[in-house]
C-alpha positions in Angstrom: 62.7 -130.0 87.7 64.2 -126.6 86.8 61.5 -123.4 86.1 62.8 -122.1 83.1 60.4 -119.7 82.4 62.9 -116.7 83.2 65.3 -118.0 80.7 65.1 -115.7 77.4 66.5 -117.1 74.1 67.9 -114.6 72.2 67.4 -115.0 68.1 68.3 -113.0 65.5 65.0 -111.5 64.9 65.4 -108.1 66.8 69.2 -108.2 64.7 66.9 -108.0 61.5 64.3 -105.2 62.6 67.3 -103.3 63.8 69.0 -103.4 60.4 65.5 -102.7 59.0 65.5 -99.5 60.9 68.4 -98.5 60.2 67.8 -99.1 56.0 65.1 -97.0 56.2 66.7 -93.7 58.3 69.5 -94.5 55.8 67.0 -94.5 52.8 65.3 -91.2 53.9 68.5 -89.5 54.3 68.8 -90.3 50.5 65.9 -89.0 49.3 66.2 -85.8 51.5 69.6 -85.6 50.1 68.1 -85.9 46.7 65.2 -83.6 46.7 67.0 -80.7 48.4 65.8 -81.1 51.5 69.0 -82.0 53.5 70.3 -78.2 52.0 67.2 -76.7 52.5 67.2 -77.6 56.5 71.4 -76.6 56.0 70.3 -73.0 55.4 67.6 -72.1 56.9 69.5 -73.3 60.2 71.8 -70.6 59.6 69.5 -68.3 58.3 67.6 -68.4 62.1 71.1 -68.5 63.7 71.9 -65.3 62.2 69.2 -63.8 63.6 70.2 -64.2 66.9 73.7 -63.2 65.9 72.6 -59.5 64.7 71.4 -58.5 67.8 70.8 -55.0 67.1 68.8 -55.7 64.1 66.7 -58.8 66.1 65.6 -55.7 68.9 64.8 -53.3 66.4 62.7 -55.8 64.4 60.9 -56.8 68.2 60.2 -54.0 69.2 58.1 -52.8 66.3 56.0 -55.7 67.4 56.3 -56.0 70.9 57.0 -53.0 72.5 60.6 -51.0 73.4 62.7 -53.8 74.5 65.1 -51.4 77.1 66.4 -54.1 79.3 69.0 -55.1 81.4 71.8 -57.6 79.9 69.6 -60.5 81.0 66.3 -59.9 80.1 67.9 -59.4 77.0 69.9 -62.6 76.8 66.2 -64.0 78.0 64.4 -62.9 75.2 67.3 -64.4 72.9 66.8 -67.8 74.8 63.2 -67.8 74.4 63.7 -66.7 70.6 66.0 -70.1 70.2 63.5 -72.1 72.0 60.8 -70.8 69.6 63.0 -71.2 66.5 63.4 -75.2 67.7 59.8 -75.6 68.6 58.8 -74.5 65.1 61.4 -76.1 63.4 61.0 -79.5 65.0 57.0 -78.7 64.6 56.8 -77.6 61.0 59.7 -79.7 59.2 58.6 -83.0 57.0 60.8 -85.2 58.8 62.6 -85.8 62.2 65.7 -85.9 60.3 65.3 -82.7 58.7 64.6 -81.2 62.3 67.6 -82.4 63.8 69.7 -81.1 60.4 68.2 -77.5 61.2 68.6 -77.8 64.4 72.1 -78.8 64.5 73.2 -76.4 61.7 71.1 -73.3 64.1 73.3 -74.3 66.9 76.3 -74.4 65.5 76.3 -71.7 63.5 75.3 -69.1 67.2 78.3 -71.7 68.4 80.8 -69.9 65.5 79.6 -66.7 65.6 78.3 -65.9 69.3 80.0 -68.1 71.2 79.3 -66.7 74.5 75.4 -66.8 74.1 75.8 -70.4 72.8 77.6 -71.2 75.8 75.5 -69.5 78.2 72.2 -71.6 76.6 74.4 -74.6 76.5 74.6 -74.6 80.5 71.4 -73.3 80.8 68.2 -74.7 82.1 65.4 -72.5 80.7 64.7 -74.9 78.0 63.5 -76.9 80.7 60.7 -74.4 82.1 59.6 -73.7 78.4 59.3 -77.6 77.8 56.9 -77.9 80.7 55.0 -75.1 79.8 54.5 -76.9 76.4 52.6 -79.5 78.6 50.0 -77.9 80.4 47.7 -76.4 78.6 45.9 -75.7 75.4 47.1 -72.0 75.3 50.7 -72.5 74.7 51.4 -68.9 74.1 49.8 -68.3 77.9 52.4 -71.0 79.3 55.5 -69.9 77.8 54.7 -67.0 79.3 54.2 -67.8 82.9 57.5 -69.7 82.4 59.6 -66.7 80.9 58.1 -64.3 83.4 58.9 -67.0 86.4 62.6 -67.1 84.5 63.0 -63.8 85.0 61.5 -63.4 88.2 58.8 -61.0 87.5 55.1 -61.7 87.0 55.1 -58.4 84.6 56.6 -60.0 81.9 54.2 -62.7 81.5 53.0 -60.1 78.9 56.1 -60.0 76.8 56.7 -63.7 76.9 53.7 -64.8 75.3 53.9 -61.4 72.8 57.7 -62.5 71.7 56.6 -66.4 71.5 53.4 -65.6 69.2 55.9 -63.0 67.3 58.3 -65.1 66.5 56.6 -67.9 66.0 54.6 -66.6 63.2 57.9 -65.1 61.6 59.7 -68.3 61.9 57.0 -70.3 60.6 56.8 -68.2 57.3 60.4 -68.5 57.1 60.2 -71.9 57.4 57.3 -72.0 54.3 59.8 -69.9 52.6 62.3 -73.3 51.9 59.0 -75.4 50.5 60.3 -78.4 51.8 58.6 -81.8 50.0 
């Protein structure tokens, strides 16, 4: 006698939940569409893109928080890549919906990718998102971790400080950014 207990029959059950799925993403996109949100996430993409775009204006804004941030050309482009990773952390932790997140998200990277190409590129090969994602997982103090991680980035233990000073910095001015667009 044949053991067919390894055979699986396929039905079209799993066919239905999928298409149940994907009503529901497809119904959400409405009503975000409806209410503003979709727009809401549109702009305020751009509006943390630009930010990283006026360079100038982003140091002189930091520094009256931080500190004078006189650095070389990749300390600097460090503190920008911790700045994005911030912006996406508080985006993707502070938006009503996963699809909202991704909108802003998507909008904040393309619009660096139009208008600072060459930082956009640089993060888009880069792997410090990495190190700030694992600092995210160790501890309660994620200020503390992220760091550890942007000081290990860029190999000094002195700027350990400066990390956790620009994350807590921007992270409070993103999130009242981010209250700004009241999204429902």
């Amino acid at each position: 006698m044949l053991d067919d207990s390894d055979i699986k029959i396929f039905n079209d059950k799993g066919k239905a939940e999928e298409n149940f799925d994907e009503v529901s993403v497809i119904a959400e996109m409405k009503r975000h569409r409806s209410n503003g949100n979709s727009e809401k996430a549109k702009a305020l993409g751009k509006h943390l893109a630009d930010i990283f775009v006026d360079e100038e204006k982003m140091i002189k804004d930091l520094s009256k928080e931080v500190g004078t941030l006189d650095f070389d050309a990749d300390i600097m482009y460090q503190i920008k890549v911790l700045l994005a990773f911030t912006a996406e952390y508080c985006i993707n932790h502070s938006l009503p919906s996963p699809l909202l997140s991704n909108t802003a998200v998507n909008r904040m990277y393309d619009t660096v990718k139009e208008n600072a190409f060459e930082f956009y590129d640089r993060l888009d090969d880069g792997a410090e998102y990495s190190f700030y994602y694992l600092a995210l997982r160790k501890s309660a103090d994620i200020a503390d971790e992220i760091g550890k991680a942007f000081a290990m980035i860029c190999e000094s233990p002195e700027f350990a400080k400066l990390g956790k000073n620009l994350f807590e910095f921007a992270k409070q001015e993103i999130d009242s950014v981010i209250d700004l667009y009241e999204f429902e």
